[in-house]
N, C-alpha and C positions, 0 to 999 in steps of 0.2 A: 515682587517676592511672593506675593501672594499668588498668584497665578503658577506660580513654578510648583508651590505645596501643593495645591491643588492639581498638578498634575503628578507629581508625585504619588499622593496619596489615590488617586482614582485609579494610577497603572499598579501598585499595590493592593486596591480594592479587586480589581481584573484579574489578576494574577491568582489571590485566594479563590476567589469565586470555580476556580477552575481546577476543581477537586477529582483526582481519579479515584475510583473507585474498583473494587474487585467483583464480577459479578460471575455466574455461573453460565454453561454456554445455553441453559435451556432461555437465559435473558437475553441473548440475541434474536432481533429479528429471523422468523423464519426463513428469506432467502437467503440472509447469514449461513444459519446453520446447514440449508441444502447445500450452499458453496462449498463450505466445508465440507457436506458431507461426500460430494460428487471430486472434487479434485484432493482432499488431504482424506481421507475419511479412515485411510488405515494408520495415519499417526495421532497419538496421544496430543489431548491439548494440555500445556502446563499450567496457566491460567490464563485468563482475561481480563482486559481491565475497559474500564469506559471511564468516559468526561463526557462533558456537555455536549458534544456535538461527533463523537466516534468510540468506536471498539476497535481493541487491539488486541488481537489472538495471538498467545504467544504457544507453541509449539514446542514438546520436547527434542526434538533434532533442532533447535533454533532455528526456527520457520518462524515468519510474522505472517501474519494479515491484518490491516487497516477495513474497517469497514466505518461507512457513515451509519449518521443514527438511523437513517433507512432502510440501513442492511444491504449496502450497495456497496461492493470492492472498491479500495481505492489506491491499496498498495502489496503487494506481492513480494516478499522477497524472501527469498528459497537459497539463502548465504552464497554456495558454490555449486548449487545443481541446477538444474534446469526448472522453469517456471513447468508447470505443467499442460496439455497439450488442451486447447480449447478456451484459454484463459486469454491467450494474446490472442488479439485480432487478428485472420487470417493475415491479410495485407503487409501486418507487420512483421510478422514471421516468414513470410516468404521472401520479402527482405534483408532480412537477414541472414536466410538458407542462402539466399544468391549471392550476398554482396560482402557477407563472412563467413566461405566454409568452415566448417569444422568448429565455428563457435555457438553457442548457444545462450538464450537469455534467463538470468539466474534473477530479474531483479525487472520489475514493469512497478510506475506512477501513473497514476491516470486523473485528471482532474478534466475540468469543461472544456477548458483548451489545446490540451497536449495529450501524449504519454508520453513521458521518461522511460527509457530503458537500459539497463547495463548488463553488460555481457561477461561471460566468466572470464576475459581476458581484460577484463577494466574498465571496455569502454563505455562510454553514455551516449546514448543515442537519444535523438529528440522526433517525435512523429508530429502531425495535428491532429485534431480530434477526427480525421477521416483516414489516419494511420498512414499518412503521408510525408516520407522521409522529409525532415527538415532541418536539420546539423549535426554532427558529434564532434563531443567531448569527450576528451582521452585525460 
């Protein structure tokens, strides 16, 4: 019983610890904010928030961007438009010109292993970290 409290109380210890916070964009990382300023730079940001380990640019057109705390992209997502042009890896964009006309990607994850991508039509596509078709999810 004792061990149960004790976990208990530590994933509740974890949980507070892990406080957002509201910051301004000049507290993002500088390549944060060239990102910003090089693919969103003509929209309004509405705010930002951070936690311990990323920034979350939230955008007046409900635009996100995830960035680490090192100011490295880690999630894009542009609701119903298209991600913008530069942002996706060539590889995986020409992929997608070929292999789904007429759709476009509104929505890129990128972690060490993968990118996630969903397309305005739904789908999820999955790459590996060298932008290499590797399943979808509809």
């Amino acid at each position: 019983m004792k061990k149960y409290l004790l976990v208990i109380f530590l994933g509740i210890l974890a949980v507070s610890c892990t406080k957002e916070t509201n910051v301004q964009r000049q507290d993002l990382p500088e390549n944060a904010q060239q990102f910003i300023d090089q693919y969103f730079g003509l929209i309004d940001i509405s705010y930002i928030t951070k936690d311990n380990d990323s920034y979350d640019v939230h955008f007046v057109n409900g635009y996100e961007v995830d960035f680490t705390k090192k100011g490295e992209w880690e999630d894009v997502d542009c609701q119903m438009d298209a991600v913008p042009n530069g942002i996706v890896p060539a590889n995986i964009q020409n992929y997608v010109n070929q292999n789904f006309v007429g759709q476009f990607i509104v929505k890129i994850n990128k972690d060490r292993r993968k990118y996630d991508v969903e397309l305005n039509n739904g789908l999820d596509l999955e790459f590996d970290k060298n932008g290499n078709f590797k399943k979808m999810d509809d």
